[in-house]
GUVEXPA-655504 format. One record per residue (C-alpha): residue number from 1; x, y, z. Coordinates in steps of 0.001 Angstrom, whole numbers, plus 500000, padded with zeros to 6 digits. Layout:
BEGIN
[r NUM; [X; Y; Z]]
...
//
This chain:
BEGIN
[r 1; [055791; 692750; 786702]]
[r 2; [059154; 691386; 785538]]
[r 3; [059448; 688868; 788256]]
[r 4; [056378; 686892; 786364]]
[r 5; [057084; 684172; 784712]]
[r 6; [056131; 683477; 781035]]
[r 7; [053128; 680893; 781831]]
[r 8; [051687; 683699; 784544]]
[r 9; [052252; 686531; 782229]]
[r 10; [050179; 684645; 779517]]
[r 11; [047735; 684017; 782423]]
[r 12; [046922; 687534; 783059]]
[r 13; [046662; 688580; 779384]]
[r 14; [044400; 685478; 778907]]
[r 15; [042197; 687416; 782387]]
[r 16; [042859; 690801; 780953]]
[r 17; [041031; 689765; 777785]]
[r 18; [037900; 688010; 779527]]
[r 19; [035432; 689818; 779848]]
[r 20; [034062; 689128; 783119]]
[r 21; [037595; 688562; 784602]]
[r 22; [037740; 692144; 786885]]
[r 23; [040960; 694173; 787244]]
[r 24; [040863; 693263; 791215]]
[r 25; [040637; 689621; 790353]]
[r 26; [043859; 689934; 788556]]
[r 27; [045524; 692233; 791557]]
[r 28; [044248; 689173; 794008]]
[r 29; [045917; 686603; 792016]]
[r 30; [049006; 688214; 790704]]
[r 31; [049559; 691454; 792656]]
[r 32; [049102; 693829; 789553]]
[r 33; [047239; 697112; 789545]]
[r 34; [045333; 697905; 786844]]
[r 35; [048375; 700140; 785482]]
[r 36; [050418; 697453; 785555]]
[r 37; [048150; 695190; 784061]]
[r 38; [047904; 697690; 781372]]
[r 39; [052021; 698163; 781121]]
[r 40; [052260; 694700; 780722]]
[r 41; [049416; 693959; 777563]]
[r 42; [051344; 697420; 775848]]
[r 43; [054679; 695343; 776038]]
[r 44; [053545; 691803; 774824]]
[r 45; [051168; 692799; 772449]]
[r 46; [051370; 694293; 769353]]
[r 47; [050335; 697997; 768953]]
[r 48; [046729; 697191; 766542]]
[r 49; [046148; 694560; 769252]]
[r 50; [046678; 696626; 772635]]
[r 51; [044336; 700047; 771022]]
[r 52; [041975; 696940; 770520]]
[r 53; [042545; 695754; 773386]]
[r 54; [041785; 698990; 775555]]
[r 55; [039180; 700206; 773565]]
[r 56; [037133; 697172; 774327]]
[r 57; [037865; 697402; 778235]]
[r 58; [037537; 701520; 778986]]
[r 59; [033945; 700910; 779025]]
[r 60; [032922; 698006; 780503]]
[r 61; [031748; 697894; 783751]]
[r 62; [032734; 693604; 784468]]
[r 63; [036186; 695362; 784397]]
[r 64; [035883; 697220; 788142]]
[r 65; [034330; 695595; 790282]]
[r 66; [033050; 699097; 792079]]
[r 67; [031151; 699648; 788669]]
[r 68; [029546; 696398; 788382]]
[r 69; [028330; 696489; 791695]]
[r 70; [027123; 699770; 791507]]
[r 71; [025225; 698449; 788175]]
[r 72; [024510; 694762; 789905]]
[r 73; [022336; 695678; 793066]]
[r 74; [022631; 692198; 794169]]
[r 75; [025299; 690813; 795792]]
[r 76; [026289; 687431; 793412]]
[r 77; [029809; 685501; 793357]]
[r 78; [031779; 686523; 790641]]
[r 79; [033969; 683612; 789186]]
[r 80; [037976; 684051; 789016]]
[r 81; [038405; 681192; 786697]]
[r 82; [038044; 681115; 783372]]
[r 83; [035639; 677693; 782346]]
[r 84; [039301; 676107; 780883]]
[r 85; [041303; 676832; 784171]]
[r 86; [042114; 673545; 785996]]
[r 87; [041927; 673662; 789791]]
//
C-alpha cells in the first residue's frame, strides 16, 4: 500500500467509491485486498467521510463479485473503467 503512488492511490479511492467498481477489480489492478483497500480510504479520508464511506459499501452486493453473481444469474462483463478513464 505505501509503494503507491499519489495518482494510483487517488485511483483506487476514486474505484472504491464507484459503485459498480468490485473489490476484485481493484485487487486485479492494484494488488490490494479488500482490507487494504479499506486501510488505505481510513488513512486519506477524513473520519465523517470513511463511516460514510463504509456504510454505503457493507451492503452492496456490486462490491464482491461472489455476491453479485450469486444475485446476477447471468453471466455479463462487468466494466473496470470508470466512463472518465482514458485507455
Amino acid at each position: 500500500m505505501n509503494d503507491l503512488t499519489r495518482a494510483e492511490k487517488d485511483r483506487v479511492i476514486q474505484m472504491a467509491w464507484e459503485d459498480r467498481t468490485s473489490f476484485d477489480a481493484i485487487r486485479t489492478q492494484f494488488a490490494l485486498s479488500p482490507g487494504e483497500v479499506i486501510k488505505l480510504m481510513r488513512c486519506e479520508m477524513t473520519p465523517n467521510s470513511f463511516r460514510m464511506w463504509r456504510k454505503r459499501t457493507a451492503g452492496r452486493s456490486t462490491k464482491h463479485e461472489r455476491r453479485f453473481e450469486a444475485q446476477h444469474e447471468r453471466n455479463e462483463l462487468r466494466r473496470f473503467r470508470c466512463k472518465s478513464q482514458r485507455g
